[in-house]
Each structure stands twice: as structure tokens, then as C-alpha cells.
N, C-alpha and C positions, 0 to 999 in steps of 0.2 A: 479334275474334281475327285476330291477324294471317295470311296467307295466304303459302304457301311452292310453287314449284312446280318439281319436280325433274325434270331429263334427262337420260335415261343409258341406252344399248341395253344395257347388262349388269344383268339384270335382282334378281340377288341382292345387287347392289352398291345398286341401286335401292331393291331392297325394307327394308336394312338403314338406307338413309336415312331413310327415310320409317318406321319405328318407332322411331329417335331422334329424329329431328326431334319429332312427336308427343306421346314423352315430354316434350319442354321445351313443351307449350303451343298449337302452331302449328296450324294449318287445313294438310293437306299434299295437294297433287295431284300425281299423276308423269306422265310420259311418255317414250315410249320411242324418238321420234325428231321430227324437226324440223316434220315435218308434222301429230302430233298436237301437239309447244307450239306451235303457234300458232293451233291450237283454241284450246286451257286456256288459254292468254294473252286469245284475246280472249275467252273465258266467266269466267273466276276474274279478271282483271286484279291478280295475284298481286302481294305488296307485293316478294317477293324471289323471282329465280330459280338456281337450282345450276344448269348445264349443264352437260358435259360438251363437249369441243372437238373430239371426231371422233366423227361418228354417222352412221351408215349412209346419211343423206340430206342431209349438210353440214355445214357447218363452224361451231360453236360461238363462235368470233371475230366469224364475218360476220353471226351472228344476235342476238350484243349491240349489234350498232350499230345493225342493224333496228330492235329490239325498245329500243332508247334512243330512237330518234328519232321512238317513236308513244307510248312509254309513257314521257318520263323522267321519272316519280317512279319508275318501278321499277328496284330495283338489280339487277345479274348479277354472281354470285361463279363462274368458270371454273375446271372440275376437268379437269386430263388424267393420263394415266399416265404422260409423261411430260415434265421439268423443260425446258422449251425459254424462254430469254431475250430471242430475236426475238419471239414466241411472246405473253409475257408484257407485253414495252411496249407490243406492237399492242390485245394486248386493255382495256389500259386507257387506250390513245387511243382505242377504241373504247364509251369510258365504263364499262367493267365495274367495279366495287366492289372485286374482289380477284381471281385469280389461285392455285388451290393446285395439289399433288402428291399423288395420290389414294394415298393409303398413308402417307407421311408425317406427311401437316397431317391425318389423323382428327382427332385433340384438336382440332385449330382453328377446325372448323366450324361448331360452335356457338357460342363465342366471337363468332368473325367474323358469323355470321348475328345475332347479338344486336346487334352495331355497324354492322352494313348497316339494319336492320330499327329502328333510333335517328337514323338518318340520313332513311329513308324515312319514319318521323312529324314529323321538321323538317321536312323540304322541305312534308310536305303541311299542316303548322300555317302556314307561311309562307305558301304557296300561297293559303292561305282568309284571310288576312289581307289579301293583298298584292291580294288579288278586289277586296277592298273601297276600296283608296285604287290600284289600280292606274290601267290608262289611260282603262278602260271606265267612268267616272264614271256614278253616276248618282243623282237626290235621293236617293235613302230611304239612300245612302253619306255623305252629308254631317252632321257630326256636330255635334247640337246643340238643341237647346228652348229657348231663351230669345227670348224675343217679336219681338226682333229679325231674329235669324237666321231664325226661322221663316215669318216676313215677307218677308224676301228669296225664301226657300222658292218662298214660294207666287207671287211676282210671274215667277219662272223658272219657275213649270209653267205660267203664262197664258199667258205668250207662247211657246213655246217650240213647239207644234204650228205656228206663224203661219213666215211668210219675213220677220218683222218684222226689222230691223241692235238690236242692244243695243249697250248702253253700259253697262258693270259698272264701278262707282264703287268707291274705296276704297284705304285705305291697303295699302302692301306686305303681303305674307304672310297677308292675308284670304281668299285663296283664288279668285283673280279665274280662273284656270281649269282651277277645278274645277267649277265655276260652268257654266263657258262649256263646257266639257265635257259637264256633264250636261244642259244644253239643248240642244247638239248628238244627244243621245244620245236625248233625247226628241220630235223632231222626226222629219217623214218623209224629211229627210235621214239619219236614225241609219245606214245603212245603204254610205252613201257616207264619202271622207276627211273627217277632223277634222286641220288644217291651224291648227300655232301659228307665231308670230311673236314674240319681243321686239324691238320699234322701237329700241329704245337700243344693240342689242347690234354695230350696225352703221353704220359711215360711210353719208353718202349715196349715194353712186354703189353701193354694195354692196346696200345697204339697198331701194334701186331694181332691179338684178337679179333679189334673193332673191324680191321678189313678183312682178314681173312678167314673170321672165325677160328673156333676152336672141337677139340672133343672131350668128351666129359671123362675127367682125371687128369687134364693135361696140366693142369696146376690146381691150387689151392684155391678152393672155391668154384672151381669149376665141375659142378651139379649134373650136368647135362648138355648136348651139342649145340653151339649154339654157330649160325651161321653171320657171316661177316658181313661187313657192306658191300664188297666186292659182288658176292651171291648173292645177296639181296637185291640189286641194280638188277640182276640178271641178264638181258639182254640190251637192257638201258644203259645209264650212263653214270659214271662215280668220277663225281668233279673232290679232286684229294687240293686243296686249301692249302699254302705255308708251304706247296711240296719241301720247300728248301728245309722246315725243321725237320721231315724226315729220319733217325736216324739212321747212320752209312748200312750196322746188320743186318736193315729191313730191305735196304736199298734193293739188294741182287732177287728178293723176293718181287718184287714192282714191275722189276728188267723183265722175268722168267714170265708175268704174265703177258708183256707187251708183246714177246719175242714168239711163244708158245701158247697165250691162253692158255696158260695153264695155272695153277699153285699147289700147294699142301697146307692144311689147318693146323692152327698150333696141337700139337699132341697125336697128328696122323698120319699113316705110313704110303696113304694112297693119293695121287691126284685127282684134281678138282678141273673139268673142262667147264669154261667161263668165256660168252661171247660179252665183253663190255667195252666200251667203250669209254678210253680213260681221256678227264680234261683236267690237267693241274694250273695251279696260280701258283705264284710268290712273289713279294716284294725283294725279294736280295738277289744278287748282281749273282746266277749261277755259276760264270763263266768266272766269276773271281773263288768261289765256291770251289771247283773243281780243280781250281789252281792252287787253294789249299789247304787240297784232298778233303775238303767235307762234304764233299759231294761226287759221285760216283761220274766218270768222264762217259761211259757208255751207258748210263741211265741218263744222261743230261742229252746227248744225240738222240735216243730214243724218243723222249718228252718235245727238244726241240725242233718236232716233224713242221709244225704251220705253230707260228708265232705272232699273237698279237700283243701289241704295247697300247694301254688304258693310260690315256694322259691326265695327269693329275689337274684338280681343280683351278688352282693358280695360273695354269695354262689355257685353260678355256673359261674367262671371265665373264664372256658374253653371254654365256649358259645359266649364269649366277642367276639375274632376275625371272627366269622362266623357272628354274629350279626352287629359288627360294617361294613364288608363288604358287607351285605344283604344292611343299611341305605343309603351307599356311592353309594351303583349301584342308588339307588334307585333317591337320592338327586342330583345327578351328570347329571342322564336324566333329571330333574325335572326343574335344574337351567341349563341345553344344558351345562354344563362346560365339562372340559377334562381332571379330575382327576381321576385316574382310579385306583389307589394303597393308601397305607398306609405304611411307615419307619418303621423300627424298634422301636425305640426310641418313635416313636408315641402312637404305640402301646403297649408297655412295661409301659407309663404313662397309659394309659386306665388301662391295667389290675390291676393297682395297687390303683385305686381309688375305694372309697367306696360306692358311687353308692346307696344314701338314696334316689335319685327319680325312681332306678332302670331302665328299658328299655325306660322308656317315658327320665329321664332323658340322656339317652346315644343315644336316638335316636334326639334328642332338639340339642346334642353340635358334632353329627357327620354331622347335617343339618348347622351346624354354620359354621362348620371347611371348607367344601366345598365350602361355600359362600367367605370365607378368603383365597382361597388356591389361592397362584401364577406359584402351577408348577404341575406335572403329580398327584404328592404324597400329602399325606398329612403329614405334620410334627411337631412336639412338639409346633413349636409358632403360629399353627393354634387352639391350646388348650387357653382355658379361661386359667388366669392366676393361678388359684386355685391348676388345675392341673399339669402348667407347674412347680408347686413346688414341686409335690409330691418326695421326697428320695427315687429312686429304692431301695439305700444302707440299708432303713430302710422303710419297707412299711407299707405304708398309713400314714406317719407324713409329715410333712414340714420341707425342707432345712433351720429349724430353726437359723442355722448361717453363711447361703450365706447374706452376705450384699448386694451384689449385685440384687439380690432377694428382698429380704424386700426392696431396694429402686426402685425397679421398681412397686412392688406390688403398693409403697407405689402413685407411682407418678402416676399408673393408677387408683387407689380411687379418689384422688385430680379432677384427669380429669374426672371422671365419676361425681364427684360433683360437677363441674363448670360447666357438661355440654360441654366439647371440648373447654371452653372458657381459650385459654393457658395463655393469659394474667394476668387472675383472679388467673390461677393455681399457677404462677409464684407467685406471690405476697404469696398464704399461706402455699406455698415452702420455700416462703422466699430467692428464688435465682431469679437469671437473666433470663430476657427473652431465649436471645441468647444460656445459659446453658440448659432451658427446653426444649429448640428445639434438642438441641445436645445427651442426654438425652433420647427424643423420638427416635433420630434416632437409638441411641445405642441400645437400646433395642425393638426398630422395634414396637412400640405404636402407630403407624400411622394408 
């Protein structure tokens, strides 16, 4: 039952709320000034609160922004007697829900309470969702039972109590840290920073900073000391992304920490003692890397202390329908929609796609599908077109001889090249306006 908890020193104003509110349903507690809600607030932790915006012990504006910034799932709808406009934008820079006129808006407060208290089970359906794939990774969050995955499982809970360096192998979008996250998380560093890095995201000289800081004058632009991520992790853990784009001049800095805990900041004469524990990823084959020289042969033994391989998507198929319905709960609170399942036919195309951007990729077009969906499910034509082609009859090729197909492919390129401009499309279609409309409708291009 949801929880309502009302504030108002006029007691028969009070009283009248609280056996309407009632009648619709609600759990209701009152109080009669600012010092008893913030009893009820912290005993009920009420889903919505009515205030009132002048009460014998303060102001009903300064107590939404309180009362937002320890509780925000919970909404505040502001009642005063009277209609003030400064009044009304403060309180809802102050996060309040709504804003009424005690006389006026009666009728509105159940209404409004019914769309405060719709709002208040989003946020907290997202909330318990977002626990799960938020930043606080940890195994038992990681979605999956196929022998592989589970394997990898279990190689991240052996080492992950240790100050062992990992090396998380695998292609894009396998979840390299999420991974590294939740050995972070399982470790007796859990308690200190979790410090990421992507190597590729930056030039060298940048790329050099970002981890090991710098001191001020050591280049252009550089103002003041500024400390890296390396320092910053402190005694925690700096998961370095791509190690393989790396480059090779940075390398022997990487090695000098692994071997010594130690470094120097760009632009300083003195060393840096540094307890972190280092966990890298990359997609590329190091051992071919190393063979030609773009990657340092004794930085690659140092990293390859405990090694685990994250198997790509296409490899663990069975994982697909728990995964794809893990994204759907997720997307579906996310955009408030009402899809709540997935078709057969839907998912029979997932399974049989090949999945080169792996989970990042299937969690991008099950975020899409929801967005597109006109009805409870989702279904094959909420699929990009790539995969609405896939040949259950012959998996992972394309209905290479539906025409039907190939011309629908062909007239959604057209459109994505003109930009939605049908008129343009028509012309390098080389058909009629009136035929590409008819066309879109056939095949639901709209």
C-alpha cells in the first residue's frame, strides 16, 4: 500500500485530507508541523508528501529540497493558501512534484497524487533494476549459465580476494568491466576507488597525464598539479581498457609500476609510491602484438600474471533470452512503456544473429525495439532491418532471394540517405511519389 504523509497546522483542513486520501486506498500519516515530518519521514519513509508552505516552524519550500536530497524517490506536492509565482518556481527547483492553491485545486489532488505516486514506482522499478547493472558490479549481477560464462565466473572469484594484475581477454562488448568491476568489488580493496581508463580514448601525451598525472609547467596548459588516475585509485584498483592501444613510450612507465610501485608525473624529478592494483582488458591477439613489436614482450608477461577469456555472445546463445529480457525490464521502466514480453519469431531472429558487438550490441537494439513497439511484445518488425533478414531456415545468412526483402532493404538505405526526405528517395528509386508511400506502408517503414 502505498504511503501518503500529510502537513498542515490547520487541523480540519488536515483532518479532511486524510479521510479522502483513505477513501482512494492510501496508508495516510499527518503531521502538524515541520518538526513532527521529519519524525514520519524518517519512520513511514512515505512514497508522497502534501505540505503545506507556511507552518508554524518553517517553510515548506526549504523542507522539499531537504526532504529531496535524503529521500529522492519521494515526491512533494506544495499546498498554500495563497497563489504566489516566485513561490511556485522555487519549489519546483526545489524538486517538488507540483505546486497547488488550497481551495481551488481540491479536485486536483487526487488526480495529481495518483501521478506523483506513478512516478514514485518508476523511479523505484528503475532504481532495482539499475542496482543490478549499475556501477556496484558484482558476480551473482552478471547474467548468464552457459558453461562458458560460468567459467569465466568462477576464474574472477579465485583470484579476485589475491592483489594478483588480471588480464580480461575478449572481443568488444563482452563485458570486460563488468568483469573487472566485480573483482574489484570482491576483493579487500572493495572498499577503496575503482578507477577505469580506455587506452585508445586518448593521444599519447594526454594518455600519459590522465594516468600518471602531471606538475604544473610541464606542458602547455598545464596550470597547476594535477594527479592521475593511477593516484587517484590509491589503494584501489585502475582497470586500463584497450591496454593493447597503449602506446609502446608509455609502456616501460606501466612495467616500472607493476615491478616497483612506483612512477614519476609528467614534468617531475621525484617518485610517486603507489599501492594499486592493476586489471587490464583488450580485444587484440597481444601475443601477435608482441611479435610485431607493438607491444612490449616484458610488459605482456607482467599483465599476463592470471588470465581470463570472456566469450563472446555467439558463443553462449542460451544466455540470449534471459539477457534479452533482463534489457526489456530494464528499458521498458526506463522509457514508462507497457511492453512487457517478447514473440517467438522475435526471438528466434536474436538467437540466430551474430552478435560482433556482443552484449553492448544486443543491449543498443533491445533499447531500440522498445522504443518502436506498438503493442505488449515485441516483434520481428521492431528489429533493425539486418536482422529482420536473418534465414531461421539457414542461420546467420540472409534471405538472399526474398525480393521482397532486398526491396524493402533496399528503399530503407534510400531513406536513411536522404534523410526521410521521400520526395528525394522517390526520384533515386526512380518511382512515383505515391508508389513510395504505398511501399512504406507495405512494409511498415514509417
Amino acid at each position: 500500500m502505498n504511503k501518503v504523509l500529510i502537513i498542515d497546522d490547520e487541523e480540519k483542513l488536515r483532518s479532511l485530507l486524510v479521510r479522502l486520501i483513505k477513501l482512494e486506498g492510501f496508508s495516510v500519516n499527518e503531521a502538524a508541523n515541520l518538526k513532527q515530518a521529519f519524525k514520519a519521514v524518517a519512520r513511514e519513509e512515505p512514497d508522497v508528501i502534501l505540505c503545506d508552505v507556511k507552518l508554524p516552524d518553517g517553510n515548506g519550500i526549504d523542507f522539499s529540497k531537504e526532504i529531496k536530497l535524503k529521500h529522492p524517490l519521494t515526491e512533494i506536492v506544495l499546498l498554500t493558501a495563497y497563489g504566489n509565482i516566485p513561490d511556485g518556481v522555487q519549489a519546483m527547483k526545489n524538486g517538488a512534484f507540483d505546486y497547488l492553491v488550497k481551495g481551488d485545486d481540491n479536485n486536483k489532488i487526487i488526480p495529481l497524487l495518483n501521478r506523483a505516486i506513478e512516478k514514485v514506482e518508476l523511479k523505484k522499478k528503475i532504481a532495482s533494476l539499475e542496482k543490478q547493472v549499475g556501477k556496484k558490479y558484482t558476480f551473482e549481477s552478471i547474467i548468464g549459465s552457459s558453461s562458458s560464462i560460468v567459467e569465466a565466473i568462477e576464474l574472477a572469484k579465485k583470484v579476485a580476494p589475491t592483489n594478483t594484475t588480471v588480464l580480461l581477454l575478449g572481443e568488444t562488448g563482452t563485458g570486460k568491466e563488468v568483469f573487472a568491476q566485480a573483482i574489484h568489488n570482491a576483493s579487500t580493496r572493495s572498499g577503496k576507488p575503482f578507477m577505469a581508463l580506455n587506452c585508445s580514448s586518448f593521444s599519447k601525451e594526454l594518455l600519459e597525464s590522465e594516468i600518471f598525472g602531471h606538475k604544473a609547467g610541464a606542458f602547455t596548459g598545464a596550470l597547476k598539479d594535477k594527479k592521475g588516475l593511477i593516484e587517484e585509485a590509491g589503494s584501489g584498483t585502475l582497470f586500463l581498457d584497450e591496454i593493447g592501444e597503449m602506446p609502446l613510450e608509455l609502456q616501460p612507465k606501466l612495467l616500472r609500476v607493476l615491478e616497483t610501485g612506483e612512477f614519476i608525473k609528467v614534468g617531475d624529478t621525484q617518485t610517486t609510491k603507489i599501492d594499486v592494483r592493476i586489471i587490464a582488458a583488450t580485444n587484440r591477439d597481444l601475443d601477435e602484438e608482441v611479435k610485431e613489436g607493438k607491444f612490449r614482450e616484458d610488459l605482456y608477461y607482467r599483465l599476463n600474471v592470471f588470465t581470463i577469456m570472456l566469450p563472446p555472445l555467439r558463443e553462449r546463445r542460451k544466455d540470449i533470452p534471459v539477457l534479452s529480457g533482463f534489457f526489456l525490464d530494464l528499458f521498458s521502466a526506463k522509457t514508462n512503456s507497457m511492453v512487457t514480453g517478447m514473440n517467438k519469431e522475435f526471438l528466434e531472429h536474436l538467437q540466430q544473429h551474430e552478435w560482433k558487438g556482443n552484449i553492448r550490441e544486443l543491449k543498443n537494439i533491445i533499447e531500440r525495439a522498445v522504443i518502436l513497439a506498438r503493442g505488449p511484445e515485441l516483434t520481428l518488425e521492431n528489429l533493425p532491418l539486418e536482422l529482420q533478414a536473418v534465414n531461421l531456415n539457414s542461420p546467420r545468412t540472409l534471405s538472399s532471394f526474398d525480393l521482397a526483402m532486398i526491396e524493402k532493404i533496399h528503399i530503407q538505405k534510400v531513406l536513411l540517405y536522404t534523410k526521410g526526405n521521400k520526395t528525394e528517395a522517390a526520384k533515386l528509386l526512380n518511382i512515383g511519389l505515391s508508389t513510395l508511400y504505398r511501399k512504406i506502408e507495405e512494409y511498415n517503414l514509417s
